[in-house]
C-alpha positions in Angstrom: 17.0 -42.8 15.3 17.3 -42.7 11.9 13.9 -41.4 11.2 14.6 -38.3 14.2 17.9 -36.9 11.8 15.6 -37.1 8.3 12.9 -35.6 10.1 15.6 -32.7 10.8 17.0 -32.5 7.5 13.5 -32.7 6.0 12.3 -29.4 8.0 16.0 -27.7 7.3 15.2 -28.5 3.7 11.6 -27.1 3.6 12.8 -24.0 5.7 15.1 -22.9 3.1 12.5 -23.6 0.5 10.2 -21.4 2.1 12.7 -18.7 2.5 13.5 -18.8 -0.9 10.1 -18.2 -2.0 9.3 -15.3 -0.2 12.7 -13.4 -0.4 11.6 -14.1 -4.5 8.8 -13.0 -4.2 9.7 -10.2 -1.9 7.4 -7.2 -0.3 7.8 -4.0 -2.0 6.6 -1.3 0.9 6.9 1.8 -2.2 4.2 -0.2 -4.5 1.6 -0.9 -1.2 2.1 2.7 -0.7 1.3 3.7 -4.1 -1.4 1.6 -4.4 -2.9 3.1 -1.0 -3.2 6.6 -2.6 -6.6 6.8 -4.8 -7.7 10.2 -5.3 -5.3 13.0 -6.9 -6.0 16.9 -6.5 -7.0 18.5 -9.9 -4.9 21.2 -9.2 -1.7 19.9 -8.2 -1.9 16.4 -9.3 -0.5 15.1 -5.6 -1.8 12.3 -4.5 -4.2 11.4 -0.9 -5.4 8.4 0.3 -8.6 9.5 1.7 -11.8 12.3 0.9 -10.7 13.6 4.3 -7.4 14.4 3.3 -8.2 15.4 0.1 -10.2 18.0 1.6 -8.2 19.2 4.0 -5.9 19.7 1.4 -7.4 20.8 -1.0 -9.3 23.9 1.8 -5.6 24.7 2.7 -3.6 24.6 -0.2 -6.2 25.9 -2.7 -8.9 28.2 -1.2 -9.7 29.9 -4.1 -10.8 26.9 -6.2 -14.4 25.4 -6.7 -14.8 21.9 -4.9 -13.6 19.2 -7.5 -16.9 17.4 -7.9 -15.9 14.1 -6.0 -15.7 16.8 -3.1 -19.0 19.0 -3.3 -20.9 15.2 -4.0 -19.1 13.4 -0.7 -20.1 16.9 1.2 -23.9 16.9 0.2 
C-alpha cells in the first residue's frame, strides 16, 4: 500500500515540476507574431507576412509606386 501513496506523491511532485517549467519558460504570442511577419513595405515600413499580402497592399495603398523588386521578381 505503501508503494500506491509514493507513486501519488511521486506524480504530484513531477506535475508541479513540469508546471513550473513551462510557466518559466512561458509562450509569448507578441514575439511568434513578430517573428511571423518577414517582408516590410519600402514605403511605409509596415510589416506582412506573405508576397500575397504584400502585394495587395502594396497595389492598394501605393498605386503610384514602382514594384519593390522582391514583387516584380515573385510576379515574373
Amino acid at each position: 500500500m505503501a508503494r500506491g501513496h509514493q507513486k501519488v506523491q511521486s506524480q504530484q511532485k513531477n506535475l508541479e515540476k513540469q508546471q513550473k517549467l513551462k510557466k518559466a519558460q512561458g509562450h509569448d504570442q507578441k514575439k511568434a507574431a513578430a517573428a511571423a511577419l518577414v517582408h516590410q513595405c519600402t514605403v511605409c515600413k509596415s510589416m506582412m507576412g506573405d508576397l500575397k499580402t504584400y502585394r495587395q497592399h502594396f497595389e492598394n495603398k501605393h498605386p503610384g509606386k514602382a514594384l519593390p523588386d522582391v514583387l516584380a521578381a515573385e510576379q515574373a
